[in-house]
C-alpha positions as CSV (number, residue, x, y, z in Angstrom):
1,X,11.9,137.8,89.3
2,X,14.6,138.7,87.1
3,X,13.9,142.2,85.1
4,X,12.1,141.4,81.9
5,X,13.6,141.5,78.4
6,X,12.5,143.5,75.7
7,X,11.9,140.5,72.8
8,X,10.5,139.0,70.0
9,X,11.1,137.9,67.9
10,X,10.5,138.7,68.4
11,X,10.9,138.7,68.9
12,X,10.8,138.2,69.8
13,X,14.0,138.7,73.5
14,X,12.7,137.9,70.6
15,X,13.5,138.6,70.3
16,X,13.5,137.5,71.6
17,X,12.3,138.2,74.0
18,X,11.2,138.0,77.7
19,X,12.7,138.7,81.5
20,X,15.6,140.6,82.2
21,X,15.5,143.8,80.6
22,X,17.8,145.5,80.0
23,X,21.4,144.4,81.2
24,X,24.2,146.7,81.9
25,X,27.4,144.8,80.0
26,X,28.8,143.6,78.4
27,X,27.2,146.6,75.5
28,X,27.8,144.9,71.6
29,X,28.4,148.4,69.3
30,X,28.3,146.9,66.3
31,X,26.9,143.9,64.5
32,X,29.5,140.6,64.5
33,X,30.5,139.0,61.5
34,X,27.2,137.3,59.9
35,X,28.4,133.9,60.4
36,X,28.2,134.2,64.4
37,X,24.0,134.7,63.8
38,X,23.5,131.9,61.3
39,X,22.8,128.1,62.4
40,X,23.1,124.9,60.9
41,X,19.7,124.1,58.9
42,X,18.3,121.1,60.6
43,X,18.9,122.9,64.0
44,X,16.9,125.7,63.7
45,X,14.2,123.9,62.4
46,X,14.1,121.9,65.0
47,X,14.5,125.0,67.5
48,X,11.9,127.3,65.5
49,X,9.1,124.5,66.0
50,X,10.3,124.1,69.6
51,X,8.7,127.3,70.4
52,X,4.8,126.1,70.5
53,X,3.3,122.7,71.0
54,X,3.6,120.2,68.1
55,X,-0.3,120.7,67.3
56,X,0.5,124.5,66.2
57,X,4.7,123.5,65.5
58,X,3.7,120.8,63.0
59,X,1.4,122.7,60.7
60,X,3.1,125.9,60.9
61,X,5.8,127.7,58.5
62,X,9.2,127.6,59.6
63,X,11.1,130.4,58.7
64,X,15.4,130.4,58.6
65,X,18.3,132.7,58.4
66,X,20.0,132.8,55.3
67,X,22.7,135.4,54.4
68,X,20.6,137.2,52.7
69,X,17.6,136.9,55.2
70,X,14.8,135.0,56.9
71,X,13.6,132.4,54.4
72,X,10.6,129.8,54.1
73,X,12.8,125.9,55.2
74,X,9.0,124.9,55.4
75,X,5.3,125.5,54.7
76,X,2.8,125.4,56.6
77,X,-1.2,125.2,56.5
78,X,-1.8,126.9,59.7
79,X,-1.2,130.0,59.5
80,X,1.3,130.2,62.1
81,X,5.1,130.8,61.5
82,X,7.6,129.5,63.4
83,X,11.2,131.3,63.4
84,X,14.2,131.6,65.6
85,X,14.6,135.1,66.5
86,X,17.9,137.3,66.7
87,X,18.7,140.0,69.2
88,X,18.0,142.5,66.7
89,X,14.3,141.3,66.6
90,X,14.4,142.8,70.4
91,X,14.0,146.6,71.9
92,X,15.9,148.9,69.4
93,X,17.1,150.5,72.8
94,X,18.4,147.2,74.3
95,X,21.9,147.1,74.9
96,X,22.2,143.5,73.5
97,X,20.8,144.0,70.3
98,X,23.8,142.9,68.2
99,X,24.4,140.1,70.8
100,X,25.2,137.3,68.3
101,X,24.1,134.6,70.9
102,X,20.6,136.0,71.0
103,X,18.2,132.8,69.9
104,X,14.3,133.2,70.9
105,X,12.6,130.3,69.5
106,X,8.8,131.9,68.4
107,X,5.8,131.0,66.7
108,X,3.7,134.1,66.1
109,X,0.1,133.8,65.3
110,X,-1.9,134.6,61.8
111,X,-2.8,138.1,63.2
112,X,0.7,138.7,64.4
113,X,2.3,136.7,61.3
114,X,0.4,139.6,59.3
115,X,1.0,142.9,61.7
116,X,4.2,142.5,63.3
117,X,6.1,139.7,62.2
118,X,6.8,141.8,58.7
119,X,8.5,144.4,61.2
120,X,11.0,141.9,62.3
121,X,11.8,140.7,58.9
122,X,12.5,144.2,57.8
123,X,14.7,145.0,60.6
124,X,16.7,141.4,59.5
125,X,16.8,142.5,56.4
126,X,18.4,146.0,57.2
127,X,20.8,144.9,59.7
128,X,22.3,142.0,57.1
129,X,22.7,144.8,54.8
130,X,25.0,146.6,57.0
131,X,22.7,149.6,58.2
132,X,23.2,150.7,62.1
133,X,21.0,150.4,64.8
134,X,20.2,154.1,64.3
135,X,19.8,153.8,60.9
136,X,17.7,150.6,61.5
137,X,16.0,152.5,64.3
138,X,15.5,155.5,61.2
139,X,13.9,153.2,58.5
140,X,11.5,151.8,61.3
141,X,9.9,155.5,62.5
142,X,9.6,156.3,59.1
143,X,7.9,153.3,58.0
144,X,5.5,153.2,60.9
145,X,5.0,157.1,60.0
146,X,3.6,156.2,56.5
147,X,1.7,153.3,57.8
148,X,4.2,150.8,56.3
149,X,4.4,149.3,59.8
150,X,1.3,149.4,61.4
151,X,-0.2,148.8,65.3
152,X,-0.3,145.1,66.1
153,X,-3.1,144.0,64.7
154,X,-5.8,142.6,67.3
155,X,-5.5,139.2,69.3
156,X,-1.9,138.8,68.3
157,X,1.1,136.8,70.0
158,X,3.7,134.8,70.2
159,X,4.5,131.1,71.9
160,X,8.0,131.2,73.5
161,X,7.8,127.9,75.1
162,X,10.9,126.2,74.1
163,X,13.4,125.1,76.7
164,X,16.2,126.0,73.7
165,X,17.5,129.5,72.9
166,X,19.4,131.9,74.5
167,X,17.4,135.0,75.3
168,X,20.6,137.5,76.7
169,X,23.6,137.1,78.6
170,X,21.8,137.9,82.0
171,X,19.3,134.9,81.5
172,X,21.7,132.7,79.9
173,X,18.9,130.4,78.3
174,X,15.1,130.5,77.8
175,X,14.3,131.7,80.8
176,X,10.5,130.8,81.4
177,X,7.7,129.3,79.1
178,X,5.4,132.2,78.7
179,X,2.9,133.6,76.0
180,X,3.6,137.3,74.4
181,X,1.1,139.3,73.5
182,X,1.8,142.3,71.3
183,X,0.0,145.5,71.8
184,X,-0.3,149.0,70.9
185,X,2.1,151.5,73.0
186,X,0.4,152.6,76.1
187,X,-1.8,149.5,76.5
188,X,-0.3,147.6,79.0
189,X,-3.2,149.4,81.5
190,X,-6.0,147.3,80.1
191,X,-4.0,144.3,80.8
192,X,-3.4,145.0,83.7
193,X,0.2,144.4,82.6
194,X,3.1,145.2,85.0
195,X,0.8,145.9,88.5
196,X,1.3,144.3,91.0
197,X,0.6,141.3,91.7
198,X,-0.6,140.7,88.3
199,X,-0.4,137.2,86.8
200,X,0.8,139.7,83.4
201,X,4.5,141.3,83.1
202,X,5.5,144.5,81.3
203,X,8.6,145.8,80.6
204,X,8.8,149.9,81.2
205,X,8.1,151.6,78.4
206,X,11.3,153.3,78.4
207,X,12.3,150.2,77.3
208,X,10.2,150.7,73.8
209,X,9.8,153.4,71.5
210,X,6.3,154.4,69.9
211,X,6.7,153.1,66.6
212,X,7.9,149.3,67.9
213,X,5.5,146.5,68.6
214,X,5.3,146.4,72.6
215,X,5.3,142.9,74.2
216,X,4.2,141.9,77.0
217,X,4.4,138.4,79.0
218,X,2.0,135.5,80.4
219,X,4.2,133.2,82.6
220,X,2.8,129.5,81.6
221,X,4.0,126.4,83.9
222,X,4.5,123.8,80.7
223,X,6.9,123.8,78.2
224,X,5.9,122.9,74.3
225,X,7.0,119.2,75.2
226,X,4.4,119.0,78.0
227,X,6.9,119.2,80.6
228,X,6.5,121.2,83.6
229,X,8.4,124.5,83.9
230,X,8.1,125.3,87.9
C-alpha cells in the first residue's frame, strides 16, 4: 500500500487527497503562475461530478476555479457540492502543496459542505491572493482560534471516486475509489483508523496540525461509474 496523502479537498489530496503521504521531491516553494491551476469550464464540471455517483453528482452544486476563486458553474438541490480540489486544499505540511498538477475530484456532504468545506475555500482564496503557505498556515490557526473554523462537524465526508485527477506526483492519478471522513484531531482511535489490519487508513498525525480538518480513508472497490476498482 502506497503511504497515504494528506487531501481534500479536500481536499481534499484533496486535496486532495488520499495514499501516498508525503513524498520527498520534487518540493514546489512557491505557488506557480495561476494559469497552471485553472481548467477549461466544461472539464472541471465534468471532473467535479466525477467524484460521486450520478444520484448524489447530478443534484449537487458544482463549484469552479476562477481567478478570483472557487465559484458556483452550477446549483444544486442536494445539498452536496461537488468541486475539483487543488493541492493547497491538502496538508499545510505537505511538500506538494503548490504542486500545480494537484486535481482531487470531491463531493463533500451537507455536514462537511457546512464545517470544512468553508476552510478550503478560505485557504483558495488566500493562496490566489498571493499569501505564503505560512501565512496561509497563520490565517488558518488564528481563525480556528476564534472559532472562525470550527471541528468538522458530525457525520461528515467526502466521495473521491473519480478515475480522473491527479492526486500527487508519487500516485500519478486517482489512486483508489475510497470515502473520507473528516474528523476532529486525535480521533482516528475510535475508528479504528490506521491499526492494523483495519479495513480504515490514517495518515500520521504528523502529517496534520491541530487546527486542520484531519481525513481519513475507506477503500471502496467501485468507482462513481459503477466500474470495478480491484
Amino acid at each position: 500500500m502506497k503511504r497515504i496523502v494528506s487531501v481534500l479537498l479536500g481536499s481534499v489530496l484533496t486535496a486532495c487527497s488520499a495514499a501516498g503521504a508525503h513524498v520527498s521531491t520534487p518540493v514546489y516553494a512557491t505557488m506557480a503562475p495561476l494559469k497552471q491551476y485553472l481548467m477549461p469550464r466544461a472539464t472541471e464540471i465534468a471532473m467535479a461530478r466525477s467524484a460521486a455517483p450520478s444520484s448524489i453528482s447530478a443534484n449537487a452544486e458544482v463549484l469552479i476555479l476562477t481567478k478570483t476563486g472557487y465559484a458556483v458553474a452550477a446549483k444544486g438541490t442536494n445539498g452536496w457540492v461537488c468541486i475539483v480540489e487543488r493541492m493547497w486544499m491538502a496538508g499545510l505540511d505537505d511538500p506538494e502543496f503548490w504542486n500545480p498538477r494537484g486535481r482531487g475530484p470531491s463531493c463533500f456532504n451537507p455536514p462537511a459542505v457546512r464545517s470544512v468545506l468553508p476552510q478550503y475555500l478560505a485557504r483558495t482564496t488566500w493562496a490566489i491572493a498571493g499569501d505564503s503557505r505560512d501565512q496561509i498556515a497563520r490565517k488558518a490557526k488564528a481563525a480556528y482560534a476564534d472559532r472562525t473554523f470550527t471541528d468538522p462537524a458530525p457525520d461528515s465526508f467526502a466521495l473521491m471516486m473519480s478515475k480522473a485527477g491527479y492526486l500527487n506526483d508519487e500516485v500519478k492519478g486517482p489512486w483508489h475509489s475510497h470515502v473520507m471522513p473528516f474528523i476532529a484531531y486525535g480521533q482516528t482511535a475510535a475508528w479504528g483508523a490506521g491499526l492494523r489490519g483495519s479495513p480504515i487508513l490514517a495518515p500520521p498525525l504528523s502529517t496534520f496540525r491541530r487546527y486542520e480538518p484531519l481525513t481519513i480513508f475507506i477503500p471502496v472497490h467501485h468507482w462513481s461509474d459503477g466500474s470495478l476498482d480491484p
